[in-house]
Z-matrix of the N, CA and C atoms (Angstrom, degrees):
N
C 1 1.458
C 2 1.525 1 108.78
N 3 1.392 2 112.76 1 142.79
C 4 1.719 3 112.89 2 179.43
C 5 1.357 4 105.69 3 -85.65
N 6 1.222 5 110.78 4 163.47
C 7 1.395 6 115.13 5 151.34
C 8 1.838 7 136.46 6 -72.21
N 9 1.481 8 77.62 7 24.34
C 10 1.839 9 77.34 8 173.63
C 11 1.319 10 133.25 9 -54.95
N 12 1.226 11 156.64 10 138.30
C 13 1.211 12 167.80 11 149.83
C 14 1.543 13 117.06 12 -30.75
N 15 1.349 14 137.67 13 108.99
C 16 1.087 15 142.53 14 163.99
C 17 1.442 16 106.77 15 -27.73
N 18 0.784 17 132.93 16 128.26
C 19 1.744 18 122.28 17 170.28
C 20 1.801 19 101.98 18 -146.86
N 21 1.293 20 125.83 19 94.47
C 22 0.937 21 148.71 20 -179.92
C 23 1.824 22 103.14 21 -89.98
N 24 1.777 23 111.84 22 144.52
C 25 1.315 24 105.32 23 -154.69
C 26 2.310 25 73.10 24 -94.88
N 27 1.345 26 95.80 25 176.65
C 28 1.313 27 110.54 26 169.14
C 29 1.535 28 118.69 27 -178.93
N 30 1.415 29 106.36 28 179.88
C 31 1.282 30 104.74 29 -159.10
C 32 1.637 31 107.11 30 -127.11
N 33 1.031 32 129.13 31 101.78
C 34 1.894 33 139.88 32 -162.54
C 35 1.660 34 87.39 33 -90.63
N 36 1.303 35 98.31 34 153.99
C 37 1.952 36 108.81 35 179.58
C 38 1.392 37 82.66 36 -161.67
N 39 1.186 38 87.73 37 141.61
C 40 2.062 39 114.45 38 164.71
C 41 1.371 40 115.39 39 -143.24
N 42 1.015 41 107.17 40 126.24
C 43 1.775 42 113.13 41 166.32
C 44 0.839 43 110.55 42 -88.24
N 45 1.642 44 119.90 43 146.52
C 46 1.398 45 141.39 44 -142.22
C 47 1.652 46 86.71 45 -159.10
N 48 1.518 47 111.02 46 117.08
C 49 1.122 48 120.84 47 152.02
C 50 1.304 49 117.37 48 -89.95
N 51 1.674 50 114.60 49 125.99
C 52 1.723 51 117.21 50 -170.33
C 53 1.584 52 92.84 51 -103.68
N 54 1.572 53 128.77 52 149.06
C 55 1.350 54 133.82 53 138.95
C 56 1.014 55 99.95 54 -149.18
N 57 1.810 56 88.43 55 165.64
C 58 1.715 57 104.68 56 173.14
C 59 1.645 58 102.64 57 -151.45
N 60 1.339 59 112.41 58 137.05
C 61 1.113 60 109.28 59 171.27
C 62 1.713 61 124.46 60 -87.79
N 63 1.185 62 116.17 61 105.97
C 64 1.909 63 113.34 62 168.49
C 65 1.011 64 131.86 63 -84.74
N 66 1.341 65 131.15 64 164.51
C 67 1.407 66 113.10 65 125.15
C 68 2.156 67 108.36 66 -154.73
N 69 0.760 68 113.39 67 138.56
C 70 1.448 69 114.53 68 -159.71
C 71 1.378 70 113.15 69 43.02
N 72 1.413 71 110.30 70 -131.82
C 73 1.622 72 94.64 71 -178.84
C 74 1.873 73 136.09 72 -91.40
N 75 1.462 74 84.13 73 25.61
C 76 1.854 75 103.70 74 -176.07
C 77 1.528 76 98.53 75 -98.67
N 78 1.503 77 103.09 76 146.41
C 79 1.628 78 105.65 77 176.63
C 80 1.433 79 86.42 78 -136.61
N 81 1.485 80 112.79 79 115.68
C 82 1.831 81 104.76 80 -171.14
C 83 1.858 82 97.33 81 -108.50
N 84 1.164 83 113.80 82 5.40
C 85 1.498 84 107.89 83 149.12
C 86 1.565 85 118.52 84 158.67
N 87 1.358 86 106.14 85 164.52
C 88 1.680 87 90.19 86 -174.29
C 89 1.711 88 105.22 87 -140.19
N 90 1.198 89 130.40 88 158.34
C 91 1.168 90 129.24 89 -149.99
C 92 1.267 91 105.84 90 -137.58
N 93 1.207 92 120.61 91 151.20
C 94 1.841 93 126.80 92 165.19
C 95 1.649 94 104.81 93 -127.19
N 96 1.138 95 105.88 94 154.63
C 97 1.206 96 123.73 95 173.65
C 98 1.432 97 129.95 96 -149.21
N 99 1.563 98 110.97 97 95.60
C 100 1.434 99 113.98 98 -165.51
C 101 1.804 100 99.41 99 -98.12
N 102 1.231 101 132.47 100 -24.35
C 103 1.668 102 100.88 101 -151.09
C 104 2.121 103 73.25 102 -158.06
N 105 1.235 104 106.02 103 83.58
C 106 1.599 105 109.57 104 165.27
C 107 1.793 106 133.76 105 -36.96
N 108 1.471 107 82.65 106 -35.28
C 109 1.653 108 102.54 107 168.69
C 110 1.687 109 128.54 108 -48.97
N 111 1.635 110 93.05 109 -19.90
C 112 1.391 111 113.31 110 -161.95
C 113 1.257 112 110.18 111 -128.36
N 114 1.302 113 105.38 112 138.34
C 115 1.552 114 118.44 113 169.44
C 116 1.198 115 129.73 114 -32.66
N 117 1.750 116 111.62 115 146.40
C 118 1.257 117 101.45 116 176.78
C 119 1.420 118 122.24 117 -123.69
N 120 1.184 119 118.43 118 148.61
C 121 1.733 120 111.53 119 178.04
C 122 1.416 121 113.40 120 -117.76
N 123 1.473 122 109.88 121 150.52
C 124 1.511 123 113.79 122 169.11
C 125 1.054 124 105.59 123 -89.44
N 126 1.360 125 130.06 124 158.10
C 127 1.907 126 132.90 125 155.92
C 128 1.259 127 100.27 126 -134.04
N 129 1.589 128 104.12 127 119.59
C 130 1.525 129 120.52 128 -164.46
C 131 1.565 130 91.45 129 -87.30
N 132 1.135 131 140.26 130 124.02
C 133 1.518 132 153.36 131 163.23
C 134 1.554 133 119.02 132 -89.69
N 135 1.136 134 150.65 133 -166.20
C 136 1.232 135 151.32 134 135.78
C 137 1.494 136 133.38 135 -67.10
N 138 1.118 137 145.10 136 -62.09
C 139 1.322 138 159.43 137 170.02
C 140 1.634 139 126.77 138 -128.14
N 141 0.669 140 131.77 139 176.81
C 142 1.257 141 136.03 140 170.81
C 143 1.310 142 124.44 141 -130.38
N 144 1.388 143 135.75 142 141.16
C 145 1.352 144 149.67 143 -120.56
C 146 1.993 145 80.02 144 -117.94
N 147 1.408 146 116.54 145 -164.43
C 148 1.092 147 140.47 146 155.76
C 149 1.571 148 137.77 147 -91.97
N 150 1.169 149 103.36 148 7.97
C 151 1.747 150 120.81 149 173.66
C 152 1.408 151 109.19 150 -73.66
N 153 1.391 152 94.46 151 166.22
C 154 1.639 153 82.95 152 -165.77
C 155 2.091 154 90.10 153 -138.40
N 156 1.474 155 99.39 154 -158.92
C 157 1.642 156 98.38 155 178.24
C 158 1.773 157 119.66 156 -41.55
N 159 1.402 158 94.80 157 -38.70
C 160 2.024 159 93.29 158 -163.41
C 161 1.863 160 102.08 159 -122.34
N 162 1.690 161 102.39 160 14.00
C 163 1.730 162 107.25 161 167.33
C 164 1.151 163 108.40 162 -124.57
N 165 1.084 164 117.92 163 108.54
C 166 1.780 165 134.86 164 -173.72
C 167 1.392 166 96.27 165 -79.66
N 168 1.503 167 115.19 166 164.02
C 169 1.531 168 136.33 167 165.12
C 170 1.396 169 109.55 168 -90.54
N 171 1.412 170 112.76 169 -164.45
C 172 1.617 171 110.68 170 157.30
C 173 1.585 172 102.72 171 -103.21
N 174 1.577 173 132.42 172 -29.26
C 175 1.264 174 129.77 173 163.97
C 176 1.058 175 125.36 174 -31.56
N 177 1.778 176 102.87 175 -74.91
C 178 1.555 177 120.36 176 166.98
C 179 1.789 178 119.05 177 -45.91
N 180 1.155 179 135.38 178 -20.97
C 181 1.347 180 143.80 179 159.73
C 182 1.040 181 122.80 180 -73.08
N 183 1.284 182 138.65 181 -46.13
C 184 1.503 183 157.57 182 126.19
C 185 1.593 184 104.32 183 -13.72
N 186 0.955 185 107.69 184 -84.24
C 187 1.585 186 101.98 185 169.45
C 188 1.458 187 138.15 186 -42.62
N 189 1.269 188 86.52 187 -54.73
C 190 1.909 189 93.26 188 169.12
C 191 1.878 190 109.32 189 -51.21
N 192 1.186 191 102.89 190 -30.89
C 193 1.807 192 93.29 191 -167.39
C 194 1.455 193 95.95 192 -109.79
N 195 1.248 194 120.17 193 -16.25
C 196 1.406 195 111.67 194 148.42
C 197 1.892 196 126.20 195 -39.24
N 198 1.593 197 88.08 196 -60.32
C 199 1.472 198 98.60 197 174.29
C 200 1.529 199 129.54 198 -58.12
N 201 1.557 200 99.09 199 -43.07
C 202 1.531 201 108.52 200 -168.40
C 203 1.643 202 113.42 201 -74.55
N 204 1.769 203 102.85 202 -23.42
C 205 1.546 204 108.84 203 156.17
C 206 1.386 205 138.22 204 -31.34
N 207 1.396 206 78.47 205 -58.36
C 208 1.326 207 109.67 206 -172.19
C 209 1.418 208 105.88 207 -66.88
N 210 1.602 209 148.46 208 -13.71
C 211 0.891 210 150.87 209 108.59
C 212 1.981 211 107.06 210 112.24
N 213 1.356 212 104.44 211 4.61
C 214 1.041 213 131.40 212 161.27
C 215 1.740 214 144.62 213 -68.96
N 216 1.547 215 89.22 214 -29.85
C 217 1.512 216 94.07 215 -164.44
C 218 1.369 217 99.05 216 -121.53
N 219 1.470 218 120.05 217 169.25
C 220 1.793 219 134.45 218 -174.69
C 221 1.575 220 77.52 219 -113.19
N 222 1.372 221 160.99 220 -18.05
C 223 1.455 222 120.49 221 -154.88
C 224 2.063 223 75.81 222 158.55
N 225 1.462 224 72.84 223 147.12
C 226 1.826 225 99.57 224 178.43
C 227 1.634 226 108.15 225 -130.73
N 228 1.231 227 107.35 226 177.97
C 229 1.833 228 127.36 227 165.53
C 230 1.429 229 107.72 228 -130.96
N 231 1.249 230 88.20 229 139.07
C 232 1.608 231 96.07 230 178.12
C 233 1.396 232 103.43 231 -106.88
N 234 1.154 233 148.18 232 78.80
C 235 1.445 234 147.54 233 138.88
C 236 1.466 235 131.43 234 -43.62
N 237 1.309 236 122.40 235 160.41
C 238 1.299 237 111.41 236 -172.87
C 239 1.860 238 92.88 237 -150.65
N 240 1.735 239 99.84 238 163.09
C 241 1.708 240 100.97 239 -175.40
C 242 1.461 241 102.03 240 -89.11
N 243 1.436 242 127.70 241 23.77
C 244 1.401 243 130.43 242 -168.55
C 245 1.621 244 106.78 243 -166.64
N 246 1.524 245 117.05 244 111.76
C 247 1.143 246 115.07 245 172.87
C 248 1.669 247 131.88 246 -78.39
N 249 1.290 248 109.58 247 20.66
C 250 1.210 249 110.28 248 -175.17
C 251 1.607 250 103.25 249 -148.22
N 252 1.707 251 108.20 250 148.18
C 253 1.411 252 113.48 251 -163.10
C 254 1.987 253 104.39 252 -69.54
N 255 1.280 254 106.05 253 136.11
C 256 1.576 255 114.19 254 172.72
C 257 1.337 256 101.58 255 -117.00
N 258 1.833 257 112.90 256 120.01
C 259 1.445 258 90.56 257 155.72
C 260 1.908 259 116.11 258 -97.38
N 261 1.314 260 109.77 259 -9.59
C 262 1.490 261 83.05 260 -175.96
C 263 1.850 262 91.92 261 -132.82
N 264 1.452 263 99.27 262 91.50
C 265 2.316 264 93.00 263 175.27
C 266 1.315 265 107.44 264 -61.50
N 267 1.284 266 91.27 265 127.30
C 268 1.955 267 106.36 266 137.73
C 269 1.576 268 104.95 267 -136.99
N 270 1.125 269 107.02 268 171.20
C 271 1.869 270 114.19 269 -174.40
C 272 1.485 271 112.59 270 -42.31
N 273 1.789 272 114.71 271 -40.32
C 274 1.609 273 123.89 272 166.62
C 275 1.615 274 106.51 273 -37.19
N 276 1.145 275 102.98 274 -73.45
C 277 1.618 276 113.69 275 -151.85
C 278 1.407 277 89.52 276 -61.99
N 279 0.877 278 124.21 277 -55.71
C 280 1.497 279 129.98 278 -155.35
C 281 1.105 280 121.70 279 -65.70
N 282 2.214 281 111.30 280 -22.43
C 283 1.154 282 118.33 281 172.81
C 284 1.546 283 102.67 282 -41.64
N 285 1.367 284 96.18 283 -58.02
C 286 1.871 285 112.43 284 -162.55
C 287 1.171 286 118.38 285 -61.44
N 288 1.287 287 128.06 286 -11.75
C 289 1.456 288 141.27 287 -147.15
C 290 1.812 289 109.67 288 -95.20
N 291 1.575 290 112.27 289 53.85
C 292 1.391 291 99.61 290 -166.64
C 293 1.459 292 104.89 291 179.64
N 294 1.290 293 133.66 292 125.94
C 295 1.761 294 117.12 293 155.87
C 296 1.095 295 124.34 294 -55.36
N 297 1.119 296 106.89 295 179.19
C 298 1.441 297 116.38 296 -177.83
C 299 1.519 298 119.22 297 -95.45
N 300 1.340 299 96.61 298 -1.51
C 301 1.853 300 98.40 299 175.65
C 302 1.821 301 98.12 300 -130.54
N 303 1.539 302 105.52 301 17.69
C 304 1.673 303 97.67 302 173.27
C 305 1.299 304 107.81 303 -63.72
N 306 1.345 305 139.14 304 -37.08
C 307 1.778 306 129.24 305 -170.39
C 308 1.593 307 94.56 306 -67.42
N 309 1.362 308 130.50 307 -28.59
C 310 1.522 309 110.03 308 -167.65
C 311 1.264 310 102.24 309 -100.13
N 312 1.092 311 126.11 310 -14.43
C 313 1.739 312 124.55 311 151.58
C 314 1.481 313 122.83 312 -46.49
N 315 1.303 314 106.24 313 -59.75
C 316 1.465 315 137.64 314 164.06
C 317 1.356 316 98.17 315 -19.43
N 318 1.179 317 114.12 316 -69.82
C 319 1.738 318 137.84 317 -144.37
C 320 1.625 319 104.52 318 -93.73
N 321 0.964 320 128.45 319 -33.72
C 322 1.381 321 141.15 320 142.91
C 323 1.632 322 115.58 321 -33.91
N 324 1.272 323 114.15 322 -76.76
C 325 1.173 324 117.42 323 168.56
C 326 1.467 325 124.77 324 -46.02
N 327 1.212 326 103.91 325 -49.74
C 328 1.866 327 104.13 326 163.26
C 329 1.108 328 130.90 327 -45.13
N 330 1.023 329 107.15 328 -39.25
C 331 1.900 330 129.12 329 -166.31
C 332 1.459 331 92.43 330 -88.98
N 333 1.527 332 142.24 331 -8.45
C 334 1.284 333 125.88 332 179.60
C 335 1.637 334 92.73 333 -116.98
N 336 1.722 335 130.99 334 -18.72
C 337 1.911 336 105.72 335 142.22
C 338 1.362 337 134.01 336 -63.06
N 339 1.485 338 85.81 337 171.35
C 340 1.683 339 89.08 338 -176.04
C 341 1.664 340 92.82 339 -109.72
N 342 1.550 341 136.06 340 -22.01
C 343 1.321 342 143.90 341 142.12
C 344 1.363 343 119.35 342 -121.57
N 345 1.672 344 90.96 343 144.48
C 346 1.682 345 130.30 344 -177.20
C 347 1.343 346 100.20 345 -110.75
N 348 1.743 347 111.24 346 122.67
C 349 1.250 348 113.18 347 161.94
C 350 1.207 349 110.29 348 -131.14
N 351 1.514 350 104.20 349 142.75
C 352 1.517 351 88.69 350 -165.15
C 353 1.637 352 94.39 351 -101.48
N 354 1.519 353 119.73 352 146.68
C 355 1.393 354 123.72 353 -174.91
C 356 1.321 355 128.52 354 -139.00
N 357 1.354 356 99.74 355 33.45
C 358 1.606 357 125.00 356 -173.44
C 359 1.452 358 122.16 357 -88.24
N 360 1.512 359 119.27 358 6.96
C 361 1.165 360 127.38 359 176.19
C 362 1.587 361 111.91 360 72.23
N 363 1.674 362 82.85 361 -136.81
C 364 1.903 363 105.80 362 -172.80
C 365 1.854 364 97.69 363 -92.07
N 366 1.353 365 127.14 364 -21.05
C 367 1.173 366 117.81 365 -167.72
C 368 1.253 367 106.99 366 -55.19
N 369 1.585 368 153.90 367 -43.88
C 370 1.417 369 140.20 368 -154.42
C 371 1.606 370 91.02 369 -70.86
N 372 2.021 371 131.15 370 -44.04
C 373 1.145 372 107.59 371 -172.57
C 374 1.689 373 109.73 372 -87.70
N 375 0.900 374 138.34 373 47.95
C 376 1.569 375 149.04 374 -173.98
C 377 1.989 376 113.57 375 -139.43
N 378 1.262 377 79.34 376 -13.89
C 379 1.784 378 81.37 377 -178.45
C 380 1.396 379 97.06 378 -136.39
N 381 1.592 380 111.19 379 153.91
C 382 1.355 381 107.60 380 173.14
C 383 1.694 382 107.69 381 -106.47
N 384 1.149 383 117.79 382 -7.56
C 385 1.752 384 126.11 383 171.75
C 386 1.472 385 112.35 384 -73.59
N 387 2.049 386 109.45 385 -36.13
C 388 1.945 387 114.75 386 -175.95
C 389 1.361 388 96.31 387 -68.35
N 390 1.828 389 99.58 388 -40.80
C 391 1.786 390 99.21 389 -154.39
C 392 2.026 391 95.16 390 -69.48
N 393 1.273 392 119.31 391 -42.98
C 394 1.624 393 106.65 392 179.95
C 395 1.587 394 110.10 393 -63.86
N 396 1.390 395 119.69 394 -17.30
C 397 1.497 396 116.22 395 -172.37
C 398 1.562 397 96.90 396 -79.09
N 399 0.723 398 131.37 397 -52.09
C 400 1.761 399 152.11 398 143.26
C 401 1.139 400 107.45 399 28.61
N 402 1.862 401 88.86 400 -90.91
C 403 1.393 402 128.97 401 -172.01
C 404 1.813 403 121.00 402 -78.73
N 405 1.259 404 91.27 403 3.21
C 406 1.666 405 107.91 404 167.87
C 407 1.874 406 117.40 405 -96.43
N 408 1.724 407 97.10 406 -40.54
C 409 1.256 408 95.02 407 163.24
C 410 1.062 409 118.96 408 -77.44
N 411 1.313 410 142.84 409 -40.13
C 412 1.470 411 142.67 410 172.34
C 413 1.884 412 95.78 411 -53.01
N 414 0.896 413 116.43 412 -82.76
C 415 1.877 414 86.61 413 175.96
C 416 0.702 415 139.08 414 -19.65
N 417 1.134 416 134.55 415 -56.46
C 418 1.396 417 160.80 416 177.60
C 419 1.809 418 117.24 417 -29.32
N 420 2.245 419 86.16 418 -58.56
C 421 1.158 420 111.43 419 -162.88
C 422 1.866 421 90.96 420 -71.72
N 423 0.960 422 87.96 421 -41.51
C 424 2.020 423 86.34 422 -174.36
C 425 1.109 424 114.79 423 -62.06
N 426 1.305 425 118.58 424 -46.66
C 427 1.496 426 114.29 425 163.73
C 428 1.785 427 131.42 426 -46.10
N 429 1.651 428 102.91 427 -24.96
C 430 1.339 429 107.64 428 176.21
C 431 1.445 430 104.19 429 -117.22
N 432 1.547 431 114.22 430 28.20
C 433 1.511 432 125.72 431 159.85
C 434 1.612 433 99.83 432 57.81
N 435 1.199 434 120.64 433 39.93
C 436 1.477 435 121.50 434 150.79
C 437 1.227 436 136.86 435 -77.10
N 438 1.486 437 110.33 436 -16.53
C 439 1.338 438 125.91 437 -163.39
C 440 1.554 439 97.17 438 -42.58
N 441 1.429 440 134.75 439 -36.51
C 442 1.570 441 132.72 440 -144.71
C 443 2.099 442 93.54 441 -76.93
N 444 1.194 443 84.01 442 -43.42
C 445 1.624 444 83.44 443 -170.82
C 446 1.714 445 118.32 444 -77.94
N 447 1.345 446 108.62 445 8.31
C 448 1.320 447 115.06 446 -175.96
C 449 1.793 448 98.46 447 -63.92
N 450 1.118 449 113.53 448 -169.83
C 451 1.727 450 131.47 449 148.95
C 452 2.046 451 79.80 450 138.01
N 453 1.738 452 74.13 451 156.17
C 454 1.279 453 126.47 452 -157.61
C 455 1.860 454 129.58 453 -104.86
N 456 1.365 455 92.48 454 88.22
C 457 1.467 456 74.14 455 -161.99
C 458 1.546 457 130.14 456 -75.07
N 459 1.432 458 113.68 457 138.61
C 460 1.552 459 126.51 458 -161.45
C 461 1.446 460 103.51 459 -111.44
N 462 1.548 461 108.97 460 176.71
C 463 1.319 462 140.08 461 175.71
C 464 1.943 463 99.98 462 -90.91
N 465 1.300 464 102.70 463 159.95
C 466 1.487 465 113.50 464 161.80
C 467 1.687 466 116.04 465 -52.59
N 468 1.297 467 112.29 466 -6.34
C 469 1.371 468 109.16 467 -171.05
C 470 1.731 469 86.31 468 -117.79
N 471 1.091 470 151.82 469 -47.16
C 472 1.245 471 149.95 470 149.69
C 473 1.473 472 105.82 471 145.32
N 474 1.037 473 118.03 472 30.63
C 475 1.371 474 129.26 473 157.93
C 476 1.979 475 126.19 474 -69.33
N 477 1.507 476 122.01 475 143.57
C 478 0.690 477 90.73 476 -141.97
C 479 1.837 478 90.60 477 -92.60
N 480 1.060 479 121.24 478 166.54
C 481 1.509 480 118.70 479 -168.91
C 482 1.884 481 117.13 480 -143.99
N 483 1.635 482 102.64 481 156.76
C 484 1.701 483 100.60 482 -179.86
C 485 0.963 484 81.08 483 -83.93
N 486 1.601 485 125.24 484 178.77
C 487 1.654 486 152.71 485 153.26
C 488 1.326 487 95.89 486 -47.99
N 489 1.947 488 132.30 487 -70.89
C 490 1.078 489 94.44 488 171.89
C 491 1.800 490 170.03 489 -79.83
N 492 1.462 491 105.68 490 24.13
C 493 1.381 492 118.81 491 164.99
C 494 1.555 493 100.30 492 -82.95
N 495 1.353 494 133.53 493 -30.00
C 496 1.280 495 105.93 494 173.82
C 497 1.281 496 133.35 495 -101.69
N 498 0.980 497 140.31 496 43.59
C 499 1.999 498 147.58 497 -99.77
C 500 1.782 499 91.12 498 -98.01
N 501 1.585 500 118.60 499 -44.00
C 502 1.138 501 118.15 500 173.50
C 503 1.712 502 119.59 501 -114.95
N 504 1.174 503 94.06 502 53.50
C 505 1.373 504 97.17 503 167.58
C 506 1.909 505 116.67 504 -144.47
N 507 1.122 506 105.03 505 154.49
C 508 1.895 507 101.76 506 -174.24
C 509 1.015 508 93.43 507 -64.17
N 510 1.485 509 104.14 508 172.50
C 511 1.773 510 121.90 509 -171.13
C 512 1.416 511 90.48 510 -124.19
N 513 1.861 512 91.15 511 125.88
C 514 1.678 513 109.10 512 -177.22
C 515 1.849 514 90.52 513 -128.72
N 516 1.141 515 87.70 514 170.18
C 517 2.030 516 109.03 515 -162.80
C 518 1.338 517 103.20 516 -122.91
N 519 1.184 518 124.06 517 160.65
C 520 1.323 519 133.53 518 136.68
C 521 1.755 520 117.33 519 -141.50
N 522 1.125 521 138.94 520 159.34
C 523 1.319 522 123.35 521 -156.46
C 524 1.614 523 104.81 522 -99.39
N 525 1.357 524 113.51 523 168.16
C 526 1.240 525 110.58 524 -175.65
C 527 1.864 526 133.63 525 -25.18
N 528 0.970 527 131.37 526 137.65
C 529 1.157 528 144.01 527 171.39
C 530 1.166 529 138.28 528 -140.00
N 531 1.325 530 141.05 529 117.15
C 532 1.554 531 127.85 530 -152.78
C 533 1.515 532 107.53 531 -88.16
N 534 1.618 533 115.49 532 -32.34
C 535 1.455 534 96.30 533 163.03
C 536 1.570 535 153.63 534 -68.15
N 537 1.516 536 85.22 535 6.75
C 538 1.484 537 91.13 536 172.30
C 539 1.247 538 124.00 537 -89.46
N 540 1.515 539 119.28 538 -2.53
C 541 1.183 540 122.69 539 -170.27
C 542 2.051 541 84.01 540 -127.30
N 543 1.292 542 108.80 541 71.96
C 544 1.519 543 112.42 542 175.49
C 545 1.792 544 105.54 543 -90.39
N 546 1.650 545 80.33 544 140.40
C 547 1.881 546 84.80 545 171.24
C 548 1.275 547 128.28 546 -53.54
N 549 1.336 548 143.02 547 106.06
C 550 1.301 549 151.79 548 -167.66
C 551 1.634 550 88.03 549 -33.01
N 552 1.655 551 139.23 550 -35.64
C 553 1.316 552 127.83 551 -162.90
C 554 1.184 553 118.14 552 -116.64
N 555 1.655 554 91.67 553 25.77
C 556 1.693 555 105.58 554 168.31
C 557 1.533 556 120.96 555 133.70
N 558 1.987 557 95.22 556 -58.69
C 559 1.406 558 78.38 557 -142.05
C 560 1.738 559 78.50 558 -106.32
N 561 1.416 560 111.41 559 -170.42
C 562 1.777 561 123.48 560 -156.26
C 563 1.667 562 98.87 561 -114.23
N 564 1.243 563 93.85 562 149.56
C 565 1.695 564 116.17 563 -159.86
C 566 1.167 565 94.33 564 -127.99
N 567 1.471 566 100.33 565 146.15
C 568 2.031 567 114.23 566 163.80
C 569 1.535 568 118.29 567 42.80
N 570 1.844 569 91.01 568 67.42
C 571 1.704 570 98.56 569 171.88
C 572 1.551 571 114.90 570 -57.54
């Protein structure tokens, strides 16, 4: 007889709680929830696409196995610094790109993780509307003493990065920093 391994076929199931919060054409975030027992994290992104509960992005996919890597959490939020889909930002579009109660949505959602990552890349230092949307949530968060659960997700070189510039690589942190989000005209915003 070998030493082969029993390998019996079977059938694994998980429930997955889906939401998303709307309202007209803003989606200020959407959530999964596989394992309640376990922590949850937000990953602050940029905008949001047109997918809905059961049509994923490639962001939102990226993230999810970002998270589940990470091997930490029962369930995340996907938030974004803009409640409405952009396909091409500059400071114009982007003015428009948002309700008027998305930062207290935003901040809501934070306050019900236990980690904030922020995963918005280079856009806050490339725009001067991401980088003030930014620096409004980072207030915000200090004011409701979040700052601890913030961090930032980076590159191997420690730059700060979306999920997709790093698509095959682990997701490493470093914690807040104001120069990464530098004024496109120099000088640095929202210590």
């Amino acid at each position: 007889m070998s030493n082969e391994i029993d390998v019996r076929k079977r059938v694994e199931k998980l429930q997955v709680q889906l939401e998303v919060k709307l309202k007209g054409e803003d989606t200020y975030w959407s959530k999964q929830i596989w394992d309640e027992s376990k922590p949850l994290v937000l990953v602050l992104a940029n905008y949001p696409t047109d997918a809905n509960l059961l049509k994923g992005d490639l962001t939102g996919m990226l993230i999810q196995n970002g998270v589940i890597e990470l091997g930490k959490f029962g369930g995340m939020i996907i938030a974004n610094l803009f409640t409405r889909p952009v396909k091409y930002p500059s400071d114009k579009i982007l003015s428009v790109a948002y309700a008027e109660d998305g930062m207290d949505e935003l901040v809501k959602a934070a306050k019900s993780a236990d980690r904030i990552i922020i995963a918005t890349g280079s856009l806050p230092s490339r725009s001067l509307v991401a980088q003030v949307r930014m620096g409004d949530f980072w207030n915000l968060c200090k004011q409701e003493h979040l700052e601890k659960r913030v961090a930032i997700l980076v590159n191997g070189k420690g730059k700060a990065v979306h999920p997709l510039a790093i698509r095959n690589e682990p997701w490493q942190f470093t914690a807040w920093r104001s120069e990464w989000m530098k004024d496109p005209k120099g000088g640095t915003k929202h210590e």
